[in-house]
SERO-4910 file (N, C-alpha, C, O; in steps of 0.05 Angstrom, whole numbers):
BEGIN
 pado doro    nc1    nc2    nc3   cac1   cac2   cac3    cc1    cc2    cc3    oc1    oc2    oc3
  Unk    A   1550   3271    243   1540   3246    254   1534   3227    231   1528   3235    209
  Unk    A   1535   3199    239   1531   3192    218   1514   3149    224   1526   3132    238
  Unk    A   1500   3146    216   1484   3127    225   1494   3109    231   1513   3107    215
  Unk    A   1494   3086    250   1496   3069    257   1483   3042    257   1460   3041    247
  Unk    A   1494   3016    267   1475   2992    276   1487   2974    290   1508   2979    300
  Unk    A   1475   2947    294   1485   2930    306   1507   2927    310   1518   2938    291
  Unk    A   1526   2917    325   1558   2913    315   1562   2885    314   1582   2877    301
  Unk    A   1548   2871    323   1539   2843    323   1519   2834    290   1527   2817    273
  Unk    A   1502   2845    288   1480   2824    275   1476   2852    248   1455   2850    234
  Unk    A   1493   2873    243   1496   2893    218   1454   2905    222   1439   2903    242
  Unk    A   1451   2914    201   1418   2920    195   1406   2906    194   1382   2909    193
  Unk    A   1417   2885    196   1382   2863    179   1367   2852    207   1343   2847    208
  Unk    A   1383   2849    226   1359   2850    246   1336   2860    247   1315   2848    249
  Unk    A   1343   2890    247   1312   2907    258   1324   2916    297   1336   2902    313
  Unk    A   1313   2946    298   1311   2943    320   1291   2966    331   1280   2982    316
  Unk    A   1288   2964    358   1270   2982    373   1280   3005    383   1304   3004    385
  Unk    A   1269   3026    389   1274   3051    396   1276   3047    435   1258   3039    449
  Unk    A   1291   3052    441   1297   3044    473   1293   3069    483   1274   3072    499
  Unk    A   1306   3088    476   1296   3124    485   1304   3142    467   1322   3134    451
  Unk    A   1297   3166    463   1296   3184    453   1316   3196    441   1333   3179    448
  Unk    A   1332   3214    426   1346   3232    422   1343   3252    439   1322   3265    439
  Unk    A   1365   3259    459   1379   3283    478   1396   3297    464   1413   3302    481
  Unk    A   1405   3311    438   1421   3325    436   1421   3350    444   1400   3361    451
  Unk    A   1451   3367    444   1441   3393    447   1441   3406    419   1454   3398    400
  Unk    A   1421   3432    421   1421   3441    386   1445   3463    384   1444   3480    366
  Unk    A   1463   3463    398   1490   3479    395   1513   3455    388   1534   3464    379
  Unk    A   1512   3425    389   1534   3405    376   1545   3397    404   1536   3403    426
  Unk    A   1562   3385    399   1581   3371    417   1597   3389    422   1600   3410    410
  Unk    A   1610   3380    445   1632   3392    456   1654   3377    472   1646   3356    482
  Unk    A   1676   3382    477   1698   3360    485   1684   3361    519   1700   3349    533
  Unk    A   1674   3366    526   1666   3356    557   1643   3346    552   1633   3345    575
  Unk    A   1634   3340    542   1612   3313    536   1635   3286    537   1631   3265    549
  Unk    A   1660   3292    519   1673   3261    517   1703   3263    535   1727   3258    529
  Unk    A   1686   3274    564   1710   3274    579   1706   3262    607   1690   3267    626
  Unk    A   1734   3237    601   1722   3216    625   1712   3231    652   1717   3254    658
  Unk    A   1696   3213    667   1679   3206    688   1672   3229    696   1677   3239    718
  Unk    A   1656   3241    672   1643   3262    677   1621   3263    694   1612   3241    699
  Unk    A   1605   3286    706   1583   3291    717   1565   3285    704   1562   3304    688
  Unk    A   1542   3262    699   1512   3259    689   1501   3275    675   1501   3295    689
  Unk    A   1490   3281    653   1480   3304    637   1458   3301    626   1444   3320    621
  Unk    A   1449   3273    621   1428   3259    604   1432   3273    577   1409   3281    572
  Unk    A   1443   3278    564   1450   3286    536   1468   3253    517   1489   3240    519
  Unk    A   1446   3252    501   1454   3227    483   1437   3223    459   1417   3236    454
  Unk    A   1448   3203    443   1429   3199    425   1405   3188    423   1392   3193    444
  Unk    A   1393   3175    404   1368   3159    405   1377   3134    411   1388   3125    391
  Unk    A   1378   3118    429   1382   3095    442   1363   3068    421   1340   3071    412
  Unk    A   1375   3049    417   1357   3028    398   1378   3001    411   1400   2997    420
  Unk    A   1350   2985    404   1363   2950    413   1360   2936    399   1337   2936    390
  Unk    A   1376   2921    390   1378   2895    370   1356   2886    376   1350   2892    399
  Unk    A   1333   2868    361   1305   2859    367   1322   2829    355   1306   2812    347
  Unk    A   1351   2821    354   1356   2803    342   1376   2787    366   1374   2764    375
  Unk    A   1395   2806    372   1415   2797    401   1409   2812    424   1420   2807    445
  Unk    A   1391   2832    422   1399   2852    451   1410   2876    450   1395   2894    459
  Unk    A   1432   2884    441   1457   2896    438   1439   2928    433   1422   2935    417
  Unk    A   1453   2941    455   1444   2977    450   1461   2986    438   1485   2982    438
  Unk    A   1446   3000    425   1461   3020    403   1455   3047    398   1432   3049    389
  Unk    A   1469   3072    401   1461   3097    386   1468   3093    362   1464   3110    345
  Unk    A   1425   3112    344   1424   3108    316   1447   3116    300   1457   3103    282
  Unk    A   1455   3140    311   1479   3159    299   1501   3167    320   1499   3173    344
  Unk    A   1523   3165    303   1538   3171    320   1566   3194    309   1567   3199    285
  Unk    A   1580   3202    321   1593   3218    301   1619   3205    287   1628   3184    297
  Unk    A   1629   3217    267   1638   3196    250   1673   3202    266   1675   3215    287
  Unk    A   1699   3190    252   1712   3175    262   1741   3213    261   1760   3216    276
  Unk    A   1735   3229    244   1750   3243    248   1737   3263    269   1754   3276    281
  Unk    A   1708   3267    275   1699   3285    293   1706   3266    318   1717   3280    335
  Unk    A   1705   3244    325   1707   3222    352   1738   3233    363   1745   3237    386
  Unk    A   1757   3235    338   1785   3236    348   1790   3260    356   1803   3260    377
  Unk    A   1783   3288    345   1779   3310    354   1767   3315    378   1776   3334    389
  Unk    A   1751   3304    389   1727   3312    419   1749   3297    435   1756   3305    457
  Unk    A   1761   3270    421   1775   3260    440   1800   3275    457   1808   3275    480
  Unk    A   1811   3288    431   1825   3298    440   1833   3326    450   1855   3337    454
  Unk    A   1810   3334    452   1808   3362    468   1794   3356    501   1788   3373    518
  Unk    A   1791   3326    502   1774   3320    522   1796   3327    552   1820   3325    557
  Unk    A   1777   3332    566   1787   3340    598   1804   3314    621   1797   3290    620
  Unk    A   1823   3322    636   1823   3312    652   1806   3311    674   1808   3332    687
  Unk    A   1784   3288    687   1773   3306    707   1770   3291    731   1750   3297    744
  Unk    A   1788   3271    741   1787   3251    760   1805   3247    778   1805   3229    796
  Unk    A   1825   3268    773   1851   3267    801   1840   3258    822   1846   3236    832
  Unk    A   1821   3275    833   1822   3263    866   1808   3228    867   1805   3213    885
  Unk    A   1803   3225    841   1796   3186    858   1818   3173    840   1813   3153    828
  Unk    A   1837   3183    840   1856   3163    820   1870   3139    835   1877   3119    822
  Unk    A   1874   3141    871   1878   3125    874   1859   3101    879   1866   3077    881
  Unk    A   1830   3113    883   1810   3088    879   1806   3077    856   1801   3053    855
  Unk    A   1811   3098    827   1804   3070    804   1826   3059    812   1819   3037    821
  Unk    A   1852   3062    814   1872   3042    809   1859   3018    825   1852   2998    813
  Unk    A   1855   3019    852   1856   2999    864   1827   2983    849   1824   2959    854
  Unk    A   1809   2994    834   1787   2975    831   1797   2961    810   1797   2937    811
  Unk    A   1805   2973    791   1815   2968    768   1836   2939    777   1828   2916    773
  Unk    A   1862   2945    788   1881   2932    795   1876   2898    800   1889   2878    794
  Unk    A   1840   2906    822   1835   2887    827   1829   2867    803   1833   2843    804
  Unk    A   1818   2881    778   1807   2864    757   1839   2853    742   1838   2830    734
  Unk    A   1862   2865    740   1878   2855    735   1895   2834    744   1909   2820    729
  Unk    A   1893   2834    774   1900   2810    790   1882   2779    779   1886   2755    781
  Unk    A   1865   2792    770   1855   2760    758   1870   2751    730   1875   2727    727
  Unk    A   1875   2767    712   1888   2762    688   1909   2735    695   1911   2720    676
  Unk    A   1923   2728    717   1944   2716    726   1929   2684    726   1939   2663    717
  Unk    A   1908   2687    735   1890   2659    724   1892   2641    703   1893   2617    704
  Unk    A   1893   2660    681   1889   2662    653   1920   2656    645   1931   2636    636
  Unk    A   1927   2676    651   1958   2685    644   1975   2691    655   1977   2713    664
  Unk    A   1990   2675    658   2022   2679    690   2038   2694    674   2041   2716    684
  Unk    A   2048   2692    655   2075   2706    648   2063   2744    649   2040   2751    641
  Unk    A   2077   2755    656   2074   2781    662   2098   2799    648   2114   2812    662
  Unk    A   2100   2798    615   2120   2804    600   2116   2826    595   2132   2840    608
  Unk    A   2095   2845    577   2080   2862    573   2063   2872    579   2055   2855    595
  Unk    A   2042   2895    580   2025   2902    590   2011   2924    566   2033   2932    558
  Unk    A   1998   2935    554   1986   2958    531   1961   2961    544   1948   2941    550
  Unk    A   1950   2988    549   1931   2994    564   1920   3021    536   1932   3042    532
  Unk    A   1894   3010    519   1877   3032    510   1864   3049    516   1840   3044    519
  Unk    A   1874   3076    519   1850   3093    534   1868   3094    555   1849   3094    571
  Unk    A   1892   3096    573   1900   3092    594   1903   3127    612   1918   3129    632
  Unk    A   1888   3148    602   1887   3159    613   1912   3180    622   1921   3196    606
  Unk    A   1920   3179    647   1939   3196    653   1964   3174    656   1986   3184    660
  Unk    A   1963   3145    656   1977   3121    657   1976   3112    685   1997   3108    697
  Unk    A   1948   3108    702   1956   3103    734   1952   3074    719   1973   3063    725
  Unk    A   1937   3057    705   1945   3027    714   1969   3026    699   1977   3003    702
  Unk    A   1985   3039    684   2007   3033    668   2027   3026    694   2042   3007    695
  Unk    A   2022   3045    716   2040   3044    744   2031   3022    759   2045   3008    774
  Unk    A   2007   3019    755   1998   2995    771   2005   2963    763   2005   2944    778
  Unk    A   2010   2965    733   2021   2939    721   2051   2928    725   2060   2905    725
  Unk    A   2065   2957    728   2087   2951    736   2091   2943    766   2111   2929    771
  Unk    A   2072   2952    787   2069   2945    816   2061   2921    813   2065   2906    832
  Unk    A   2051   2912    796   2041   2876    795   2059   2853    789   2060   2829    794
  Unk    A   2079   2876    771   2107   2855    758   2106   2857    733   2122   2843    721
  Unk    A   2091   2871    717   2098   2864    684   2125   2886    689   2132   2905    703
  Unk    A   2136   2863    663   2164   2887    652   2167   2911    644   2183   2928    654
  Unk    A   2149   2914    622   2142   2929    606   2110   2935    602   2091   2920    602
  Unk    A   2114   2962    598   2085   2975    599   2079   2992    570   2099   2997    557
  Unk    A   2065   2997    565   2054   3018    537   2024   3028    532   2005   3013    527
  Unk    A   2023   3057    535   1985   3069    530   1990   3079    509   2011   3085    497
  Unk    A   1953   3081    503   1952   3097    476   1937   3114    488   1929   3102    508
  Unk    A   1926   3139    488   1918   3157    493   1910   3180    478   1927   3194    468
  Unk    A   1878   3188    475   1880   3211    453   1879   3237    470   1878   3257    455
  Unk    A   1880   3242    491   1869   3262    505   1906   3277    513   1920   3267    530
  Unk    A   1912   3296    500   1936   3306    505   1933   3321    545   1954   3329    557
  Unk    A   1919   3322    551   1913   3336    573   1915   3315    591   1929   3320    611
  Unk    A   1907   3299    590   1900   3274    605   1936   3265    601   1946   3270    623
  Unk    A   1958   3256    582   1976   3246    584   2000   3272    594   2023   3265    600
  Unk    A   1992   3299    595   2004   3315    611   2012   3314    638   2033   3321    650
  Unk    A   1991   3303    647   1979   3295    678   1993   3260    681   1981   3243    693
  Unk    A   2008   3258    673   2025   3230    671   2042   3238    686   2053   3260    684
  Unk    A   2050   3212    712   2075   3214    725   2105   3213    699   2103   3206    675
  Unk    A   2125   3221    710   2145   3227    686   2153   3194    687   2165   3184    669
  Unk    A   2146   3182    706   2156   3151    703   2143   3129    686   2150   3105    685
  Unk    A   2119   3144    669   2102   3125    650   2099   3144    629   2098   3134    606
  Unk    A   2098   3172    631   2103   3180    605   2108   3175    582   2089   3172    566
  Unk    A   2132   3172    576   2144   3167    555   2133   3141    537   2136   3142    513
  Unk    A   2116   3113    555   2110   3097    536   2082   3112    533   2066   3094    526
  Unk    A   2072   3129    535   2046   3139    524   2044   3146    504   2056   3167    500
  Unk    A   2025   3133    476   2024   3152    448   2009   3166    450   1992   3159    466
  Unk    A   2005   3190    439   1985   3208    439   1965   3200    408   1975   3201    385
  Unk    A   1943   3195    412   1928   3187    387   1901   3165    396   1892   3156    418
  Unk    A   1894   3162    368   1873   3145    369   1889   3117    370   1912   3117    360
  Unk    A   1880   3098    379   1889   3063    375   1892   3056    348   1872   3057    335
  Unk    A   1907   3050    341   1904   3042    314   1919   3013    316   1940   3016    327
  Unk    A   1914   2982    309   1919   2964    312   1951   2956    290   1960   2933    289
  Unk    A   1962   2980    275   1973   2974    253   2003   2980    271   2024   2967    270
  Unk    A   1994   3005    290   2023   3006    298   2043   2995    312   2066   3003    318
  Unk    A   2026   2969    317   2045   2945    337   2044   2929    329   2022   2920    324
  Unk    A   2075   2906    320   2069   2876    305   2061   2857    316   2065   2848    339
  Unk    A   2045   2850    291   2033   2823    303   2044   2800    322   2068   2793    319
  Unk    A   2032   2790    337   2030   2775    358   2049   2784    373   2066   2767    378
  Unk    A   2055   2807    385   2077   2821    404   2070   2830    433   2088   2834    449
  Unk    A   2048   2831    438   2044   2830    464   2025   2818    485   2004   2810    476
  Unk    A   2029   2815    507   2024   2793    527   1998   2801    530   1982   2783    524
  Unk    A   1983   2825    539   1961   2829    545   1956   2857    544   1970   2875    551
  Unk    A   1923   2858    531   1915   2889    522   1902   2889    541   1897   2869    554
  Unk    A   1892   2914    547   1878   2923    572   1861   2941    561   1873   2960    551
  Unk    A   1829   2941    559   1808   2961    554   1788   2977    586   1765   2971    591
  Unk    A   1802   2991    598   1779   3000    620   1764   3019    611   1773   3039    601
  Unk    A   1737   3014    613   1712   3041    600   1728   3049    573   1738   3071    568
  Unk    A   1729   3028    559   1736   3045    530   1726   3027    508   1735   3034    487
  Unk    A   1711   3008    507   1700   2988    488   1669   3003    481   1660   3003    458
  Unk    A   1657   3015    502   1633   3030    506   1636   3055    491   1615   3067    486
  Unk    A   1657   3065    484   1663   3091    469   1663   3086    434   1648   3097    418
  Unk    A   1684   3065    427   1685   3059    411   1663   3051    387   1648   3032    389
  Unk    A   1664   3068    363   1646   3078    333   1650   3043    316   1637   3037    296
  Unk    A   1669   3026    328   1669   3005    313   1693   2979    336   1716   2973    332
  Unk    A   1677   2970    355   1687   2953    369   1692   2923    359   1707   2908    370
  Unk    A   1681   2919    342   1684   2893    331   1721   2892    315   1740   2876    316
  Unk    A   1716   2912    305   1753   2925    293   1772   2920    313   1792   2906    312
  Unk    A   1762   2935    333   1780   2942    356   1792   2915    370   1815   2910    377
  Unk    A   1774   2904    371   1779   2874    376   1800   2851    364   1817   2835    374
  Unk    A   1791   2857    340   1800   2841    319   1827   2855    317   1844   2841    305
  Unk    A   1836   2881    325   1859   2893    324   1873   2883    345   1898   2883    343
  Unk    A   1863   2874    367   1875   2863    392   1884   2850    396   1902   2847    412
  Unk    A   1870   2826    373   1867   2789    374   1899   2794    356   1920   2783    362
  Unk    A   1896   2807    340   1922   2807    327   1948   2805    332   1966   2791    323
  Unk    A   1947   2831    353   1976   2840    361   1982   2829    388   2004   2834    400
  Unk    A   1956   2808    402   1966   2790    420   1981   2771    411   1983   2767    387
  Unk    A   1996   2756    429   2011   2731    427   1993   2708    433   1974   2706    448
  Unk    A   2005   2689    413   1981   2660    424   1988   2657    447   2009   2657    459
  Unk    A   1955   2653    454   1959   2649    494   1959   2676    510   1962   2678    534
  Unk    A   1955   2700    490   1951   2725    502   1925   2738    519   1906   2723    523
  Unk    A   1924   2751    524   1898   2762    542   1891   2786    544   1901   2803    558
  Unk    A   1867   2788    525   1851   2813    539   1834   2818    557   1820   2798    560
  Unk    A   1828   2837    572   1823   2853    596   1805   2876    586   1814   2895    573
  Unk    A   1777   2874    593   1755   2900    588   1743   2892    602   1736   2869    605
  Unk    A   1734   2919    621   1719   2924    634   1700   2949    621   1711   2969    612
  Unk    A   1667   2948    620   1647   2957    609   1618   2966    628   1611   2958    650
  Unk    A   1610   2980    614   1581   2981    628   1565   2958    622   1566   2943    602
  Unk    A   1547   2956    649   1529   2928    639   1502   2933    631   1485   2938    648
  Unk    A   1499   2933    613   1467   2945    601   1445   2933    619   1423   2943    620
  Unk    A   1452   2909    634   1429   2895    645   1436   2898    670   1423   2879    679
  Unk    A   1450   2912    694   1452   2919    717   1434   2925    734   1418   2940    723
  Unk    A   1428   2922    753   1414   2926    776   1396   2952    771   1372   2958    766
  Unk    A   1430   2968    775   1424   3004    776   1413   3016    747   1404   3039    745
  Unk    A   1416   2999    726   1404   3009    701   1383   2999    697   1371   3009    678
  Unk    A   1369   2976    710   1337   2974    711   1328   2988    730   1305   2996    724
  Unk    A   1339   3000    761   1323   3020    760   1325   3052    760   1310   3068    771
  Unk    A   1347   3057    744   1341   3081    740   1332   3093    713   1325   3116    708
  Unk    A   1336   3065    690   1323   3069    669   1338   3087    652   1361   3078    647
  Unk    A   1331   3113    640   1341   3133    620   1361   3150    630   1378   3162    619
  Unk    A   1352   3147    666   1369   3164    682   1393   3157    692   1404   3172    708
  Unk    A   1406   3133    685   1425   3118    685   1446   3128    670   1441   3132    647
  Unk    A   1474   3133    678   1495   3156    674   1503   3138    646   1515   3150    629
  Unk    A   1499   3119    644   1507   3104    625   1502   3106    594   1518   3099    576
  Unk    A   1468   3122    590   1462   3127    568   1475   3155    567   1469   3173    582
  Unk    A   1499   3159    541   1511   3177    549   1508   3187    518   1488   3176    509
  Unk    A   1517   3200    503   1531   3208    478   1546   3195    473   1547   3179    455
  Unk    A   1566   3201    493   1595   3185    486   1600   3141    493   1618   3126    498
  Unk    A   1574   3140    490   1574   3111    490   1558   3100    465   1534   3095    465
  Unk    A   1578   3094    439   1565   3082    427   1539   3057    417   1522   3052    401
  Unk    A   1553   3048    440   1552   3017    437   1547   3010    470   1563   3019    486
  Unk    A   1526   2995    479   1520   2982    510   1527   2955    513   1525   2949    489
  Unk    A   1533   2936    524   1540   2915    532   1521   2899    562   1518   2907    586
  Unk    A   1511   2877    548   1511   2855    576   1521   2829    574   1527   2819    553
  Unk    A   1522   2822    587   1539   2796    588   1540   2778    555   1559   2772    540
  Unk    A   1516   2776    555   1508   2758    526   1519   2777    502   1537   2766    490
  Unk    A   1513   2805    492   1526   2819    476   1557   2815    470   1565   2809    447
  Unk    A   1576   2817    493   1596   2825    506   1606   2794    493   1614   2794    469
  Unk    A   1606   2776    503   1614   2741    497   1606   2741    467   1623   2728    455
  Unk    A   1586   2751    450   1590   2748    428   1604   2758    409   1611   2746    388
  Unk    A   1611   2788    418   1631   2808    406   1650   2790    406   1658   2774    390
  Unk    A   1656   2796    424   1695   2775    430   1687   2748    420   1708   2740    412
  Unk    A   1670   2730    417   1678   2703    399   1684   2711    375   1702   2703    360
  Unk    A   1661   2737    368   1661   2738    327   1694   2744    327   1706   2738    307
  Unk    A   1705   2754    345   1742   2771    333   1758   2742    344   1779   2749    353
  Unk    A   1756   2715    345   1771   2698    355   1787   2697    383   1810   2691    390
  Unk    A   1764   2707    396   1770   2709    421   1762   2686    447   1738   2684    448
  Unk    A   1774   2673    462   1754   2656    477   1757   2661    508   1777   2656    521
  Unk    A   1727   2674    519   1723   2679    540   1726   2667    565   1707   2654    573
  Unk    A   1746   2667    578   1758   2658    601   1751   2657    634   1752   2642    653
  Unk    A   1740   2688    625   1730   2700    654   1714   2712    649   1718   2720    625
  Unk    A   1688   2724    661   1674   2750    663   1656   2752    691   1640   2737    702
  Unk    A   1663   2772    697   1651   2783    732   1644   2810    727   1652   2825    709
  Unk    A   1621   2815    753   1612   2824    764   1641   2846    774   1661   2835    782
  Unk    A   1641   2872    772   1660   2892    780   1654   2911    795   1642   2932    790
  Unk    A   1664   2905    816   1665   2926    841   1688   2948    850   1710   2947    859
  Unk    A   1668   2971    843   1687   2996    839   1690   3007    869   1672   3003    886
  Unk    A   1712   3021    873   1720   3038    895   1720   3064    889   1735   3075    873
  Unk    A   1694   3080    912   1703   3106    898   1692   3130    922   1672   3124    936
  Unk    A   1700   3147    925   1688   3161    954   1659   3164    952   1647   3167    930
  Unk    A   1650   3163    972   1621   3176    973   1612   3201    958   1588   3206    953
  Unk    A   1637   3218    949   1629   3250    944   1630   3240    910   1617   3253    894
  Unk    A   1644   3219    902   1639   3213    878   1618   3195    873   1606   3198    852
  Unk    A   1614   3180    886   1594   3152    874   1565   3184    874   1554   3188    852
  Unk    A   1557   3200    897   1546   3222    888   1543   3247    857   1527   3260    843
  Unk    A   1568   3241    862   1568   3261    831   1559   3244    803   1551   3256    783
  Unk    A   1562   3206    805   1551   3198    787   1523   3191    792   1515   3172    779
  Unk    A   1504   3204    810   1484   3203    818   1459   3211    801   1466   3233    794
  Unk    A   1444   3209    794   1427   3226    778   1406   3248    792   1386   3258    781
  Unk    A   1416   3252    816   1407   3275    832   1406   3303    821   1426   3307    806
  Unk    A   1390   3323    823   1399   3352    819   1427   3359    837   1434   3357    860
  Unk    A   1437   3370    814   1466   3394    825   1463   3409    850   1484   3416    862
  Unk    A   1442   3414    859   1445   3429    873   1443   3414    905   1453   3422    926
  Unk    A   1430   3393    901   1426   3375    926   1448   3354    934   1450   3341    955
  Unk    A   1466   3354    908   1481   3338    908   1507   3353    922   1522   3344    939
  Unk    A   1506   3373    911   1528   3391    926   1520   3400    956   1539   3401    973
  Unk    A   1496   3405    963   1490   3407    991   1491   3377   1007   1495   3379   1031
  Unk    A   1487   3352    997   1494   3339   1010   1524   3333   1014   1529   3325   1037
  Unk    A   1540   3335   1002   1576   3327    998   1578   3356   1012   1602   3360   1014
  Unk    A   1566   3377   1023   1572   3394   1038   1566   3382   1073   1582   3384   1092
  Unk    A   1538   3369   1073   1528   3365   1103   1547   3344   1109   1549   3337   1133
  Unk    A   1562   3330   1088   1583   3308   1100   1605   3304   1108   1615   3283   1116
  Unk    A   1618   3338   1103   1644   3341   1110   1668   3321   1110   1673   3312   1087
  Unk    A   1683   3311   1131   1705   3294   1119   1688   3273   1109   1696   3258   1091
  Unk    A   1671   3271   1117   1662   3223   1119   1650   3230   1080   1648   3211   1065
  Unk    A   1644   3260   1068   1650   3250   1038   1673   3242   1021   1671   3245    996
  Unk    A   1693   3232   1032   1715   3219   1032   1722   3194   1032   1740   3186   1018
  Unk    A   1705   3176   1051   1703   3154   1057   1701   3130   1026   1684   3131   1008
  Unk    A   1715   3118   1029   1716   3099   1012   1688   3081   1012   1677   3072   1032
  Unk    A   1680   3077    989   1657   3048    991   1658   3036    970   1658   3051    951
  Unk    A   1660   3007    962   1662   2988    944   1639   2980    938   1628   2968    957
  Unk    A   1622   2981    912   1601   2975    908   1601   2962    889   1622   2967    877
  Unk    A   1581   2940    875   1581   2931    851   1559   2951    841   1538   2951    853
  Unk    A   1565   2967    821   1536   2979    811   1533   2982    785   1513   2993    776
  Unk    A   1553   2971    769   1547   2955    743   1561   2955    723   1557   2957    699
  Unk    A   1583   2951    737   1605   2943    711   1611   2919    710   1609   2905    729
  Unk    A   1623   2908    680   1625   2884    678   1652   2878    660   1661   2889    640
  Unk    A   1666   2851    681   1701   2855    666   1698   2825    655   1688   2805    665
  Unk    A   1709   2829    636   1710   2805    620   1744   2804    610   1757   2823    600
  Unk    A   1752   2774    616   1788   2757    601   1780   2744    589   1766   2725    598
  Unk    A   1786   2749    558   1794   2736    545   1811   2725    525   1820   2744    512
  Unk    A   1820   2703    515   1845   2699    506   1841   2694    471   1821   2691    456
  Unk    A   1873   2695    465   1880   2690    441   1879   2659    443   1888   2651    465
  Unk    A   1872   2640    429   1881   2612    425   1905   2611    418   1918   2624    401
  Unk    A   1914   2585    439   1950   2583    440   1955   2564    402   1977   2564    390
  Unk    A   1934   2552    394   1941   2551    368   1933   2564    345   1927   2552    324
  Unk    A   1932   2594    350   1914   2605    324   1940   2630    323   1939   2648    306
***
């Protein structure tokens, strides 16, 4: 592990202690950094910019242990895959606001590639993920496969100004150095390009009241975001914010449960007393936040 700070405003701020250190004293393990996992409250010491806001774990682990956890990390979301698509999808249908031409598409973090399928159901031409989780791109239809890299993102391996729009879902929040990541994006967009992240919102409803117990303070979330954080990141990398909403996810009852901070055991007896209707679809806003923004058409 290795210390951290602002990603915005470096050390010289100063900041506050927001909660505690959760580790376990046996280390990490790749199901701690495996998407939309079950709630654990296991995380670092939580701290806030006393300068912008901006949450931060003190420490975090450094950049060859991040790529390792990543990539031993689990698949573990089959059965709602066709609900993220559709929540997700929906945040991409706005990109068209921003940006009509539908040439390209590069999705970081894309998982098993369902929006890679979904971009092409929208009309882009061409699609491409990066992906570190070999397990996760196993579980790829054979029809998006192939543009999947297996690895960490690295901004070097695509030329500059070459594609139409990057796509970050739940993966800005993971990231040991987002301000990079960014600035890797702004790059390999085209003037007039558009990025697409969707994030946790540090200032949400559901995270004032559930406080520490909020699935959000995780390990595997470096870095927290609210609106104001989020708009500043993306100006410092030459980015200008176009859009940002309020994100409403689709997801069954038996899941919006499992990200519940209930005990295991009640949680499972209830998704038992509910038989089919834990199935049932429900669209909730409960605190994610998608932000477009663009490359300047003269930079």
């Amino acid at each position: 592990m290795k210390a951290s700070s602002c990603a915005i405003c470096g050390d010289g701020a100063g900041a506050d202690v927001l909660y505690p250190e959760r580790l376990p004293a046996n280390g990490l393990s790749a199901d701690q950094f495996s998407a939309r996992r079950a709630p654990d409250r296991v995380h670092g010491r939580f701290m806030r910019c006393r300068n912008c806001g901006l949450t931060y774990a003190a420490h975090i682990p450094d950049a060859d242990e991040l790529a390792a956890l990543y990539g031993a990390s689990h698949f573990t979301y089959e059965d709602e895959l066709p609900n993220l698509r559709r929540s997700y999808g929906r945040c991409l249908r706005r990109v068209a606001a921003v940006r009509a031409d539908t040439d390209d598409f590069l999705e970081i973090g894309c998982g098993n590639g369902f929006m890679l399928e979904e971009a092409l159901a929208q009309g882009y031409r061409s699609v491409r993920g990066v992906e570190p989780s070999g397990e996760s791109i196993a579980r790829a239809s054979p029809h998006v496969r192939p543009f999947i890299h297996h690895g960490m993102f690295d901004g070097r391996a695509f030329a500059p100004a070459s594609i139409g729009v990057v796509a970050a879902f739940q993966v800005l929040d993971h990231l040991a150095n987002p301000g990079q990541f960014l600035a890797d994006a702004r790059a390999i967009l085209r003037p007039g390009g558009a990025v697409l992240i969707v994030v946790h919102d540090a200032s949400a409803w559901s995270v004032r009241l559930l406080g520490e117990r909020s699935p959000i303070f995780d390990v595997a979330h470096p870095y927290l975001y609210d609106r104001g954080t989020l708009r500043r990141l993306l100006e410092r990398a030459g980015l200008v914010v176009q859009d940002m909403f309020s994100v409403w996810n689709t997801y069954s009852l038996r899941y919006w449960l499992r990200l519940s901070p209930l005990p295991v055991r009640l949680k499972t007896a209830l998704v038992a007393g509910m038989g089919p209707a834990a199935n049932v679809r429900v669209a909730i806003a409960a605190g994610n936040l998608g932000v477009i923004a663009q490359r300047p058409i003269a930079a």
